[in-house]
N, C-alpha and C positions, 0 to 999 in steps of 0.2 A: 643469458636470460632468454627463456621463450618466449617470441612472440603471439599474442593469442587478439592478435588486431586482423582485420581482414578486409586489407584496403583497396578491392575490389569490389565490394560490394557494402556500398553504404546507403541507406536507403533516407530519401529524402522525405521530411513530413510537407503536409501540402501548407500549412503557416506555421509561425513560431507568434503567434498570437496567445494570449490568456484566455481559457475557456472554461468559464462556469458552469456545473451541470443543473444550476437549479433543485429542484427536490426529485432525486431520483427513484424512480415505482419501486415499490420494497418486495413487490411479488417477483420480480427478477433479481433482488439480491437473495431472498429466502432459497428461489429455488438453486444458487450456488454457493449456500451454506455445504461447510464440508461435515456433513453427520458423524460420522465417525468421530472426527476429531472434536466437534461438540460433546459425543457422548463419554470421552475419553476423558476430555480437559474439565467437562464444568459437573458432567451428571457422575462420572467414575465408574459407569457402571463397566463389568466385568462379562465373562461368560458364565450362564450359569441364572441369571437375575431377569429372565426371560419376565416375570411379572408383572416387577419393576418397570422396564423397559417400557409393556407396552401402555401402563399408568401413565406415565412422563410423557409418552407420543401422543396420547389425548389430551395432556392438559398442555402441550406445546401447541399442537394442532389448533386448542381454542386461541391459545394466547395471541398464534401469527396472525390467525383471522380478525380478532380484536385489534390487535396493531395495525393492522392493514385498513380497515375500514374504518377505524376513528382516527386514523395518523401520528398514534401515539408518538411512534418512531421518527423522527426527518432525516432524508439522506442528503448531506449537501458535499459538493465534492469542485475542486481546483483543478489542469494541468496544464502545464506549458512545455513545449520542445525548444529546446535550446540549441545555440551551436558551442560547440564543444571540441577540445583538443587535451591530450595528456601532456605532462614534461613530468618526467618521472615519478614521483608518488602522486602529482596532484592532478587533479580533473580541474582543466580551465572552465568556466562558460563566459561567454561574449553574451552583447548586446543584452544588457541590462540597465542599460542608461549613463552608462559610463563609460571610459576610454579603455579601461583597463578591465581586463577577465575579474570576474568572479572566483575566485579559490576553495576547491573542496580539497583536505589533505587526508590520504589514506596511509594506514600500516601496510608493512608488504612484511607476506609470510618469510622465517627465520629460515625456515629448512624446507620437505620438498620439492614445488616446483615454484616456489617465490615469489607468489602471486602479488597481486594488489589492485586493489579495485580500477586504478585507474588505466590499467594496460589494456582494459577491455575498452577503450575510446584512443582513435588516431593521436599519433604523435604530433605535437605543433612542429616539429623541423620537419617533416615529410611534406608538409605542405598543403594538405589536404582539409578540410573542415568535415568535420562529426558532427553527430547531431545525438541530443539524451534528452530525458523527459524528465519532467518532477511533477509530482502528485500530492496532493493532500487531503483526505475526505473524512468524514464524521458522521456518526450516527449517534454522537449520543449528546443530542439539543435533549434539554429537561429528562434527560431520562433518573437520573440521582433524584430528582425533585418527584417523579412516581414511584420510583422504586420505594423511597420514603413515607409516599401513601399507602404505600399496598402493606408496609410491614405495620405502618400505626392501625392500619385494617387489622394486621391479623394474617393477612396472607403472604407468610413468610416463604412458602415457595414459590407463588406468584414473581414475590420481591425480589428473589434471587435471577430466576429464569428472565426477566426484564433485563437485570443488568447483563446478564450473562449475553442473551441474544444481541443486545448492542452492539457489545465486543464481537461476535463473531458475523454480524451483519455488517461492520465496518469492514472487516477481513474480507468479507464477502466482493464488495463496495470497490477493494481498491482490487479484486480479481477482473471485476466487470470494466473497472474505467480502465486496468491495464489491457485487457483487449479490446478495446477502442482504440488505446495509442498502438498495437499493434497493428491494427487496419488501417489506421491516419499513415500507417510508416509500409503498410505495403504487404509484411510479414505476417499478418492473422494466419494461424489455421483456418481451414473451411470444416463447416459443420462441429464444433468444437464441442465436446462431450460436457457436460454436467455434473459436478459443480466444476467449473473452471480452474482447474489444479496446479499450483504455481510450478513446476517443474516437466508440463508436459509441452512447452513451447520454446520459438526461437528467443534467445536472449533471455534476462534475468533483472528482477527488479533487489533495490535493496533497500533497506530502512535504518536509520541511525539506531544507533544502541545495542547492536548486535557487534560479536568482534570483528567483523572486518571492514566494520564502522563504526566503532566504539563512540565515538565523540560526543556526545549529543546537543552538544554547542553552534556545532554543525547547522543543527536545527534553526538556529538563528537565520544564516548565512537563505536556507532555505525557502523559509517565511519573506525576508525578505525581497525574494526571486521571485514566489509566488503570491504573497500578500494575499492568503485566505481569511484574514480574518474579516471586513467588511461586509460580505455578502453570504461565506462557509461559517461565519462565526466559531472559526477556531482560534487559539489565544498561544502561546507560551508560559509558563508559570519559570518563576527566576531562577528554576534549575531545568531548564529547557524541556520540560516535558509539556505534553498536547494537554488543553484544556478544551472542549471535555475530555476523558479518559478514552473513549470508546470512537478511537483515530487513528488513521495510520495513514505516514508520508513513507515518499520512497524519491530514490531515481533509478531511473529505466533506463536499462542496454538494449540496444539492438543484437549485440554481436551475438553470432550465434555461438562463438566460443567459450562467451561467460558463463560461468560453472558458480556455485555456493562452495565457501572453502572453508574451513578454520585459520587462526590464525596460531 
């Protein structure tokens, strides 16, 4: 098996403290919405629908300015660095109040290079302590509750674009706090381009429910470690998904060898 650990270069965060970001300015998550992929995912639009197009970018344009200046929106957001070690499929984390590691357990790919997430953090027999982040952030406090104004209004694409930018302002949310924990660990690009592209940097975030973290039980394990819900007022609902909808957790590699795979 490959190794894709790089026990030379581990980089140290400056605490393994809990950090709340409070309500983060939405005029910085707006401007690292990924457009494209908005107009892809929510509007559909195509080539060819140039009209269309620039309809939608004036009544988006009023909407952001409206969210921005009455706060329709709240950005609240969790993360913490961990110390960390692998033994085979599983990612240990230390010091969560107990004696014993916290257990994350991953699949490791059947056939080509037979990966699994947890190769990308040092080996506990090697001797060395690693270090990974967990995140949790939301954007969508009350937004269900206006979205449900705006259609009993009448304004049913109002209603939609609401929920819609949530979801892609939380996407947003956890591009901004991942480069933060890239600067706290030493690793930031300088001058980093706009919107903040999850694939142009060292190391790799990953999020439960995708397959090469299928579990989303996981999530639990997670919340736990991180305990957003007091202050982030994010929740669990009893099939492990994020309450509100418009959230998204991860954990963060350093390594610069971590790649996205299939399983």
């Amino acid at each position: 098996m490959t190794s894709h650990f790089s026990p030379d270069d581990i980089p140290v965060p400056a605490d393994l403290e809990r950090h709340f970001t409070g309500e983060q300015p939405l005029g910085e998550l707006f401007e690292n919405i990924d457009e494209d992929l908005f107009n892809l995912r929510f509007l559909k639009l195509k080539k060819g629908q140039e009209e269309k197009a620039r309809e939608t970018k004036v009544l988006l344009a009023g909407l952001k300015d409206e969210i921005i200046k009455k706060g329709l929106i709240k950005a609240r957001g969790v993360y913490r660095f961990f110390p960390v070690n692998s033994s085979g499929d599983d990612l240990l984390f230390y010091g969560a109040g107990g004696e014993k590691p916290v257990v994350f357990s991953f699949p490791r790919q059947a056939g080509g290079e037979k990966l699994c997430l947890a190769d990308f953090a040092a080996p506990a027999g090697e001797g060395r302590k690693d270090y990974s982040a967990l995140l949790a952030v939301t954007c969508g406090e009350g937004v269900l509750e206006l979205a449900k104004r705006e259609r009993e209004a009448g304004n049913y694409v109002r209603s939609y674009l609401v929920e819609a930018l949530a979801i892609m302002l939380a996407e947003a949310f956890a591009d901004v706090l991942h480069y933060r924990i890239r600067k706290e660990w030493g690793i930031a690009e300088e001058n980093p381009a706009k919107p903040l592209l999850r694939s142009k940097y060292r190391g790799k975030r990953y999020s439960f429910g995708y397959p090469v973290c299928p579990d989303l039980a996981n999530q639990k394990i997670l919340f736990d470690l991180l305990k957003p819900e007091p202050d982030a007022g994010l929740r669990l609902t009893d099939g492990f998904m994020m309450d509100p909808e418009a959230s998204v957790s991860a954990i963060v590699f350093h390594n610069p060898k971590a790649v996205y795979f299939g399983i």
